[in-house]
ZAMARZA-388805 format. One record per residue (C-alpha): x, y, z; residue number from 1; chain. Coordinates in steps of 0.001 Angstrom, whole numbers, plus 500000, padded with zeros to 6 digits. Example, Ala and Ser with C-alpha at 12.3 -4.5 7.8 and 13.67 -1.06 7.14 Angstrom:
<recs>
REC;xx;yy;zz;k;c
REC;512300;495500;507800;1;A .
REC;513670;498940;507140;2;A .
</recs>
This chain:
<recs>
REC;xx;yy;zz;k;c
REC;500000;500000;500000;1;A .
REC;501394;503129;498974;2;A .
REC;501165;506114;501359;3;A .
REC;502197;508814;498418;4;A .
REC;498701;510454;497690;5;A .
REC;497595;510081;501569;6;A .
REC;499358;513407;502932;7;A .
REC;497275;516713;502656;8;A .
REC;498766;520216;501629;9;A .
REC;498352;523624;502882;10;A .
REC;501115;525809;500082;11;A .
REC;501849;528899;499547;12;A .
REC;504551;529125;497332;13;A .
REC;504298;531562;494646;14;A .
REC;504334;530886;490385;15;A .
REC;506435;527944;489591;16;A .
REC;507840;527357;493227;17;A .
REC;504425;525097;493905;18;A .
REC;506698;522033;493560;19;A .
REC;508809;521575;496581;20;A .
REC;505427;521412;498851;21;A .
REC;504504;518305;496554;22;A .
REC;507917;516780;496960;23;A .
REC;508212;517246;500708;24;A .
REC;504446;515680;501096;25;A .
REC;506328;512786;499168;26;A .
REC;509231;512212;500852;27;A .
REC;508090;512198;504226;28;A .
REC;504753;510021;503474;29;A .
REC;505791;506901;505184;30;A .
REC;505442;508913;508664;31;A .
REC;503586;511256;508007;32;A .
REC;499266;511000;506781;33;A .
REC;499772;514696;507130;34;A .
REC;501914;517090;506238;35;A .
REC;500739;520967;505901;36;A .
REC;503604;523419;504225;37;A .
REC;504150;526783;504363;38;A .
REC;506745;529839;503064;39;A .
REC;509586;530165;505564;40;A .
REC;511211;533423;505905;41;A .
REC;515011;533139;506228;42;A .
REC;514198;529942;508469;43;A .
REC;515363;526657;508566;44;A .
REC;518484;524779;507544;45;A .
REC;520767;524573;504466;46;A .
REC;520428;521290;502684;47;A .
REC;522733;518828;503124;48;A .
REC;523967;520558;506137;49;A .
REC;523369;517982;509346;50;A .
REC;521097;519408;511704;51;A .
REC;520897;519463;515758;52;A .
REC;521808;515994;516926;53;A .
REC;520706;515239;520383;54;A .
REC;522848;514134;523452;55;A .
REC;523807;510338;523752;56;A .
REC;521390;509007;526181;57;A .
REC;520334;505131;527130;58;A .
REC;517328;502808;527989;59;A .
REC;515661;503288;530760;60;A .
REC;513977;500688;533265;61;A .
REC;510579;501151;532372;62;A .
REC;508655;503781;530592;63;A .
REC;508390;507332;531568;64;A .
REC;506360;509139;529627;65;A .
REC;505178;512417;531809;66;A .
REC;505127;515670;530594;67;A .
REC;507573;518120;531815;68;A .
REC;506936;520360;533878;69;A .
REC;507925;523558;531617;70;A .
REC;506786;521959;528407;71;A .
REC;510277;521851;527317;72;A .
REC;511697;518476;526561;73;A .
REC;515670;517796;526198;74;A .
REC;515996;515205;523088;75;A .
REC;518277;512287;523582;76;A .
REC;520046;510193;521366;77;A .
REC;519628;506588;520514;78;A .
REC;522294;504476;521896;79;A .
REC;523268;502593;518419;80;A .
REC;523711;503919;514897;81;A .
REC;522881;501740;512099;82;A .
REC;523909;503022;508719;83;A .
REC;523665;506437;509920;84;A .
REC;520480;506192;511939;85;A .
REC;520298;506653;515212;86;A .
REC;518129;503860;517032;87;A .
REC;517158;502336;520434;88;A .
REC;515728;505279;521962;89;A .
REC;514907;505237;526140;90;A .
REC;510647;503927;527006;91;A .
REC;510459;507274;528014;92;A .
REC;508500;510533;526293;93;A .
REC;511953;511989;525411;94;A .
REC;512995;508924;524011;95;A .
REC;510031;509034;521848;96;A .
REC;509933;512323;520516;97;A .
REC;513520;512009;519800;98;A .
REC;512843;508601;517768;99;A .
REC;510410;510659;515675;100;A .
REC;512536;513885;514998;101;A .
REC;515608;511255;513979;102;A .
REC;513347;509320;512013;103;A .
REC;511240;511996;510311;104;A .
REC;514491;513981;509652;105;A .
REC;516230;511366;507704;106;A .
REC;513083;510425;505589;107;A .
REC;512660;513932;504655;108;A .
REC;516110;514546;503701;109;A .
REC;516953;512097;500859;110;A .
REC;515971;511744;497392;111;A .
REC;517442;508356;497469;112;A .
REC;514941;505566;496901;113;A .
REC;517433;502949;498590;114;A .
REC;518274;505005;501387;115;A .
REC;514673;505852;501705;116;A .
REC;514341;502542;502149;117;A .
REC;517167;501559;504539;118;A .
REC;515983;503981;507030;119;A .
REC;512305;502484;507036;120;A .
REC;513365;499398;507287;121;A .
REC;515471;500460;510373;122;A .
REC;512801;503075;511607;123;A .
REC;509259;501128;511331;124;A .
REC;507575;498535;513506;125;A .
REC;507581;494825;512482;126;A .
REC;503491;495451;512732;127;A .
REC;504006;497782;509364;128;A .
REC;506273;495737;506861;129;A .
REC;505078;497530;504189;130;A .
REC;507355;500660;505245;131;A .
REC;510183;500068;503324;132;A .
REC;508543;500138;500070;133;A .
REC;506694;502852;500994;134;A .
REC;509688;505021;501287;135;A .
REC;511101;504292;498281;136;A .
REC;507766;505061;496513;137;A .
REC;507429;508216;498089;138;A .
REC;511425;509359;497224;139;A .
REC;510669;508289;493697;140;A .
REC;507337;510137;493393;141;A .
REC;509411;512999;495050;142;A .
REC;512444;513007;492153;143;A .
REC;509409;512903;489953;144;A .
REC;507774;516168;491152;145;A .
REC;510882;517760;490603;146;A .
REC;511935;516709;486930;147;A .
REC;514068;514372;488387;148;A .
REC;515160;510766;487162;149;A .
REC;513473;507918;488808;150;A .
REC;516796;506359;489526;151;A .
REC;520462;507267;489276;152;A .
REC;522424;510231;490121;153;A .
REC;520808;513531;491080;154;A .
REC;522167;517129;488956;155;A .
REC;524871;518669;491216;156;A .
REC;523490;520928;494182;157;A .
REC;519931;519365;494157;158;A .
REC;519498;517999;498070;159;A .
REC;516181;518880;500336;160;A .
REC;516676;518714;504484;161;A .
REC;513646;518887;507005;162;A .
REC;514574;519642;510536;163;A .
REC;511631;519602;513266;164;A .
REC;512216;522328;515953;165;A .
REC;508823;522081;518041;166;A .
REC;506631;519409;519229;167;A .
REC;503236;518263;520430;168;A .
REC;501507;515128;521845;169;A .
REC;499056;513064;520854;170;A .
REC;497458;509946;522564;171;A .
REC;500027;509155;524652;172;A .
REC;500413;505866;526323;173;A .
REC;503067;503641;528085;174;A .
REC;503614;502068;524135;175;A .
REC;502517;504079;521570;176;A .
REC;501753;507911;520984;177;A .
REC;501582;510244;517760;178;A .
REC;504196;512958;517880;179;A .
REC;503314;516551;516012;180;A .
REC;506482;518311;514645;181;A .
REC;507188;521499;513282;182;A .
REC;509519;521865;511065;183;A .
REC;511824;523686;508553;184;A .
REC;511960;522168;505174;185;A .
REC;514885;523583;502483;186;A .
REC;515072;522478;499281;187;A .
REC;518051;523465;497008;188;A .
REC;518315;522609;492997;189;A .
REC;520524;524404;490054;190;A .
REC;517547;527103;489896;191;A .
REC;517960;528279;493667;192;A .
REC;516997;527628;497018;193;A .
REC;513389;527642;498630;194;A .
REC;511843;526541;502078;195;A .
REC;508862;526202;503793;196;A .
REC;507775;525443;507090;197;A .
REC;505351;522123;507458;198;A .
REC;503791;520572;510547;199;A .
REC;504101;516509;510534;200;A .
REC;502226;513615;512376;201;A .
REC;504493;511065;513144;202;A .
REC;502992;507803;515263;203;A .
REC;505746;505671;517248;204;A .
REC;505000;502722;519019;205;A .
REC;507431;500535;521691;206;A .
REC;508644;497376;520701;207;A .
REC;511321;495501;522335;208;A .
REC;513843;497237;520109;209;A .
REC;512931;500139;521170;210;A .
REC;510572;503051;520118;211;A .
REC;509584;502438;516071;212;A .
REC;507320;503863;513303;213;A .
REC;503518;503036;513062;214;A .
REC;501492;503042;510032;215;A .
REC;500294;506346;509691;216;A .
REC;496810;507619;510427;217;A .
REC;495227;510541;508860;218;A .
REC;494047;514065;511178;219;A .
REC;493612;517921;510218;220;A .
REC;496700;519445;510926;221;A .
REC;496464;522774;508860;222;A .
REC;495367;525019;511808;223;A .
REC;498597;523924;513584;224;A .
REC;500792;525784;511070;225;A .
REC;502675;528711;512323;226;A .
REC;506077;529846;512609;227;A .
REC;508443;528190;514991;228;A .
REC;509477;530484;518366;229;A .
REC;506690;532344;518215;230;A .
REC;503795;533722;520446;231;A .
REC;501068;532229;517421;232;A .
REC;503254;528962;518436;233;A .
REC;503087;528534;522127;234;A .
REC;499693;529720;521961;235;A .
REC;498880;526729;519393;236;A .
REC;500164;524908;521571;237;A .
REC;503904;524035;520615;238;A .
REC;506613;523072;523053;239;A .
REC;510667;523468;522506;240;A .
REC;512651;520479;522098;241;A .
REC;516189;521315;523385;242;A .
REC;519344;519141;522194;243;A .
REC;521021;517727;525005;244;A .
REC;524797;518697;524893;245;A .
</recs>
C-alpha cells in the first residue's frame, strides 16, 4: 500500500515554486498521513547541512512518559547507529519524541529511493512491513515532482533537508503515541533555494527494540501551522525540544 497520495497540503509558494510542497508531502509520506507546508522566511536549515543531533542518552527501566513540567523536553540520542540512523531510543516521552525527529528527519532529507528505504526498514515497527517500500515510493514520486530521474544520480546541488524544531503530543500511552512536529523544510536545485515550514504527524510505538514507526493515520493538521518560536506557536500549543549537549 502506497502512502504517496495520503498526505494533505496547505502551500503557499508563489508561480512555479508550487513544487517543493509536493515533493516534501512525498518524501516524508511513510510517517507522516499529514503534512501541511508553508513559506519560511530566512528559516530553517541549508540542505545537506546535518542538523541538531541530540545528546547520547540510554534505555531506561521502564517507561516514563510524563510531561515536563515547563513543556520543554531535552531530546536524547539513541544508543546505536545503524547506517547512519540513530536507534534504540529510552521507554520514556523523550525517548520518543527524539525517535520521531531522527526518524522523520532522515526520511525527509533524501531523494534516494534505497536510502529511503534503509531507514524504514530500520525506523518502522515489524506490525508495518510495508514501510520500506513505501519510502522508496514516496522518494521516487518525490524526484518525479521535481523533473528528476526515477533512479540514478541527482544534477549537482539538488538535496532537500527537514529539521523539526517544536513538538506536540498526541494519545500518549506507556507504548505508543503520535508525535506533532514542526519543522523547517529547504530544498536546494541548480535554479535556487526555497523553504517552507510544514507541521508533521508522526505515530511511534514501543517494541522491544525500542521506540519504532507506526502506520500512519490521517488528522487535520492545517490550523497547527505557524512559525516556529513564536507567540502564534506557544499559543497553538507548541513546546521546545532542546538538544542535550
Amino acid at each position: 500500500m502506497s502512502l504517496v497520495a495520503q498526505p494533505t497540503l496547505v502551500s503557499r509558494w508563489r508561480g512555479a515554486a508550487h513544487r517543493p510542497a509536493k515533493v516534501a508531502a512525498a518524501i516524508v509520506a511513510v510517517a507522516c498521513a499529514v503534512l501541511v507546508l508553508l513559506p519560511s522566511h530566512g528559516r530553517g536549515h541549508q540542505a545537506g547541512v546535518p542538523g541538531p543531533r541530540a545528546g547520547r542518552g540510554t534505555n531506561g527501566a521502564g517507561p516514563d512518559l510524563g510531561a515536563p513540567g515547563n513543556g520543554q523536553l531535552r531530546l536524547v540520542m539513541g544508543s546505536r547507529m545503524v547506517n547512519g540512523i540513530y536507534t534504540d531510543y529510552p521507554h520514556s516521552q523523550a525517548g520518543a519524541v527524539s525517535a520521531a525527529v531522527e526518524f522523520i528527519t532522515e526520511l525527509g532529507s533524501t531523494l534516494d529511493p534505497d536510502r529511503a528505504a534503509t531507514v524504514a526498514r530500520l525506523a518502522a515497527s515489524p506490525s508495518y512491513p510495508a514501510a520500506a517500500q513505501d519510502a522508496a515510493a514516496s522518494a521516487v514520486a518525490a524526484r518525479r515532482r521535481l523533473g528528476l530521474p526515477a533512479s540514478g544520480s541527482l544534477p549537482p546541488g539538488t538535496a532537500v533537508f527537514l529539521v523539526p524544531v517544536m513538538y506536540q503530543l498526541r494519545g500518549a500511552s506507556a507504548d505508543q503515541l503520535t508525535v506533532l512536529l514542526l519543522f523547517n523544510y529547504t530544498k536546494t536545485a541548480p535554479s535556487g533555494t526555497a523553504e517552507h515550514i510544514g507541521v508533521a504527524s508522526v505515530r511511534v510505538g514501543w517494541t522491544p527494540a525500542s521506540w519504532r514507526l507506526l502506520r500512519p493515520a490521517g488528522a487535520d493538521l492545517s490550523g497547527l501551522l505557524t512559525t516556529p518560536g513564536t507567540a502564534d506557536a506557544a499559543a497553538k500549543g507548541w513546546k521546545v525540544m532542546i538538544d542535550a549537549m
